[in-house]
N, C-alpha and C positions, 0 to 999 in steps of 0.2 A: 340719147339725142346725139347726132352728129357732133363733132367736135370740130373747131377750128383753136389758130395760137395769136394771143398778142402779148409778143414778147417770149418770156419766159413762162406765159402761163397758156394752160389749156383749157379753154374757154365753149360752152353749147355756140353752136353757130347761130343762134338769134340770143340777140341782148333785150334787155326793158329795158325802155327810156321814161325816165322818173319825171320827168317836165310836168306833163298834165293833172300830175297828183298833187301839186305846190303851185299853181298860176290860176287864173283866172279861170271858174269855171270847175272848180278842181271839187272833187269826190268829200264826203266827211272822212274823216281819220281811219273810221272803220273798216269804211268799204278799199281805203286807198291799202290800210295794211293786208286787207285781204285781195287784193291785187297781187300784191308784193307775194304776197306766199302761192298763189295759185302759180305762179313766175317759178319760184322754185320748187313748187311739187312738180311740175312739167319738166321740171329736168332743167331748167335758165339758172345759168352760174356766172353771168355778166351785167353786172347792174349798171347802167350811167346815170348822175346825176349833176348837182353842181352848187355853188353856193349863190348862184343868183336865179336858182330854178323855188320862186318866192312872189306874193301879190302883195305885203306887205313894205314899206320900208322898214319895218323893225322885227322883223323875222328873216334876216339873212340866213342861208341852210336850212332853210326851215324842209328842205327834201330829203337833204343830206341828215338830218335827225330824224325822218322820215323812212327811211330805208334802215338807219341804225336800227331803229325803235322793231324793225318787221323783222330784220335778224337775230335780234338778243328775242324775239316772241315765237317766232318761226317752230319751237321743237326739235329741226330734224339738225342733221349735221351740214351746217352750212360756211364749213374750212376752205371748201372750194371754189367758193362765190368770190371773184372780182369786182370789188367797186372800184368803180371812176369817175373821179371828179373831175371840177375846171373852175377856174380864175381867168378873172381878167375880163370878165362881162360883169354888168351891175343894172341892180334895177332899183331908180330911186324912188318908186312909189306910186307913180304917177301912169303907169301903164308902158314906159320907156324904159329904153334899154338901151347903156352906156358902158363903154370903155376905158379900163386903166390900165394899162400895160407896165407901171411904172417896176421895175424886179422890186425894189423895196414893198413894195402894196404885196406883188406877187408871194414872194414870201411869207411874207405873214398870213395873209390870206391861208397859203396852204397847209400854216401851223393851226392856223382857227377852222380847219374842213379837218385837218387828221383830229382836233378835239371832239369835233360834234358825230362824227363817225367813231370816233371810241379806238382809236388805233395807234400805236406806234407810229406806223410808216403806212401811208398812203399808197392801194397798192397800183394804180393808175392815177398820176396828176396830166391835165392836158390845160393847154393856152388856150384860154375859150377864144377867144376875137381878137385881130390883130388890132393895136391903137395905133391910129395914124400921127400920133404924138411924141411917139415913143419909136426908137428905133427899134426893129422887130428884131435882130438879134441880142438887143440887151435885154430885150422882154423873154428869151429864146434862153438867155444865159441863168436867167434866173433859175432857171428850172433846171440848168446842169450843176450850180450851187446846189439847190434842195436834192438833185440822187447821190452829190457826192460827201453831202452831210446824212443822207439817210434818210431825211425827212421822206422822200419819195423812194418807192421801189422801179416805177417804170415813169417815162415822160412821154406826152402824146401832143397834139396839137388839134387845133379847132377852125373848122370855116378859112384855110390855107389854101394858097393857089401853087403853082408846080415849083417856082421860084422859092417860095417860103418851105414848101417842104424840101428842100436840097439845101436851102439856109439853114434851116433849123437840123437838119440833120449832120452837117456840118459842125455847127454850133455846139452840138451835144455828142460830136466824137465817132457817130455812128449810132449814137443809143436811142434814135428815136424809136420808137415801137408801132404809132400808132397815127392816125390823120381823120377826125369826124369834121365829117363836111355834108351839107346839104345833099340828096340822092333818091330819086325815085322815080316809077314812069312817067308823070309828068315834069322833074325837074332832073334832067340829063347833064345841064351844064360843065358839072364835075364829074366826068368818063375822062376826061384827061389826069387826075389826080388820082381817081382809081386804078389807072392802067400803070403811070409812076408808081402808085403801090405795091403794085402787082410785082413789077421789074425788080423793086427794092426789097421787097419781103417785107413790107411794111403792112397791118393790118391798115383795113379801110372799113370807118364806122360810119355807114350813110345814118343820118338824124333825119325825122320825118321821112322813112323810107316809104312810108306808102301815100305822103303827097298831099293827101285831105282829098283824095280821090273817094268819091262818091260810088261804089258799086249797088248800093239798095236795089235800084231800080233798071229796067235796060233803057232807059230814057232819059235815065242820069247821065249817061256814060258817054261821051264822045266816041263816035266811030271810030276814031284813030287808035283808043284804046278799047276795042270789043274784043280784042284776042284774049284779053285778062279775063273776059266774061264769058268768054266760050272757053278757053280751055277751061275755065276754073267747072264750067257745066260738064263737059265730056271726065273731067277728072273725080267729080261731085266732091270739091272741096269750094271753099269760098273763093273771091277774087283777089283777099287780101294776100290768101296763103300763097297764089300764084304769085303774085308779086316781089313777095320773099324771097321764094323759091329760086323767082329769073335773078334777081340780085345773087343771090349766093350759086349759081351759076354765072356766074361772067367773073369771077378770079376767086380763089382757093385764100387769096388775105381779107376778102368781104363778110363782115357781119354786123349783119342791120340790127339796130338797136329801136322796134315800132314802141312807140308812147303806149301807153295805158292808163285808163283810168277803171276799169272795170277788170275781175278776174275774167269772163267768160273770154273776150278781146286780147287778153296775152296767152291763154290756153290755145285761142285758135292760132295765132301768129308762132305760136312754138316749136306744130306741127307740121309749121314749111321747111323745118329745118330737115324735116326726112318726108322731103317733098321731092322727088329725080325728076325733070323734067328733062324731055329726050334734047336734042341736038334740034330737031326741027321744031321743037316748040320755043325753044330759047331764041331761035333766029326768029321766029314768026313774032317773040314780044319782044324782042330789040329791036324789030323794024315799026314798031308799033310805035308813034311818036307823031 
């Protein structure tokens, strides 16, 4: 599979995003570890996850054990797999989802994610959600505390606008690596964060990269996005993998990280990753909006 880099590491250019295997809705244990490995027999060496990716209130990590559990069962050699985590989002049970930015939460927190993952050092920690409570660079600092105790190997951030990722990079000396922000053909808003990315060599991890875009049917599909549905026909690949594909054409720091909850669903997302899509195809679903 293609490669791309965050950070220090060299990473498949599509990631899993562990969300939908730990929330509401979510797979038996079974079927989610067997998600998890079809992920890495396809060649996915970038996991994201997080410690409030959970339906319960008293299963914090309950993803983050969830992914542990699929690599200590896996079989194969899986040294090159990147997890990443995030703090700083909370879910208290209730179907909501809240914010603590406070560094002291932070920290611990990501001493209680490198336990439930089994790891020394964390080898991506990211700031899930800024707290409007908390000044964003002491929520920012926290995280240059944990890479320069070791507790972390890389620091990243989460759902940041252009201001925060220049703050936070700041903040952390130049060490930021990484920025997962909302990203797909119907949710465009952050192209301005990605192109900062792009300028800074910073990767960019679109979450919900394919949107909850519906391609089943051609009568599902808004006209304004039928280019996904045609080219994905003239290429006989699905619409999702199109979607991918235009993502990881529009800057060389971009890799999308699509949910899963079933293997078949990250087998097809894997293969956008050596999906070329020409020059005129890219501009025909960038104008698609």
């Amino acid at each position: 599979m293609q490669q791309r880099t965050i950070g220090h590491r060299s990473v498949s250019a599509v990631g899993l995003g562990g969300m939908p295997m730990s929330i509401e809705g979510r797979p038996d244990e079974d079927r989610a570890i067997a998600t998890i490995h079809a992920a890495l027999d396809a060649g996915v060496t970038f996991i994201d996850t997080a410690d409030s990716y959970h339906r319960d209130a008293d299963e914090i990590g309950h993803n983050e054990e969830l992914v542990a559990r699929a690599l200590r069962t896996h079989g194969g050699d899986t040294s090159a797999v990147l997890v990443a985590t995030k703090g700083g989002h909370l879910r208290p049970g209730d179907g909501s989802w809240t914010q603590n930015g406070d560094p002291a939460y932070l920290k611990e927190a990501a001493k209680a994610s490198a336990r439930r993952l089994g790891v020394d050092a964390i080898g991506l920690y990211q700031f899930h959600r800024p707290d409007p409570a908390v000044p964003y660079a002491d929520s920012v600092g926290a995280l240059r505390e944990l890479l320069d105790e070791g507790v972390i190997e890389m620091a990243g951030i989460s759902n940041a606008n252009p201001d925060q990722i220049r703050e936070a990079n700041e903040v952390l000396g130049g060490r930021l690596v990484s920025v997962q922000n909302q990203f797909s053909p119907r949710f465009r808003s952050s192209l301005p964060e990605l192109e900062l990315c792009a300028e800074l060599g910073i990767a960019f991890l679109p979450w919900s990269p394919l949107g909850g875009i519906t391609f089943a049917r051609a009568g599902d599909l808004d006209d304004a996005y039928a280019p996904f549905q045609e080219i994905a026909a003239s290429r006989g690949v699905s619409p999702f993998r199109v979607a991918l594909a235009w993502e990881l054409a529009l800057a060389p720091v971009v890799v999308p990280i699509p949910g899963a909850s079933r293997p078949a669903s990250i087998q097809d997302s894997a293969q956008a990753a050596d999906l070329v899509l020409t020059a005129d195809e890219v501009a025909r679903l960038s104008a698609a909006a």
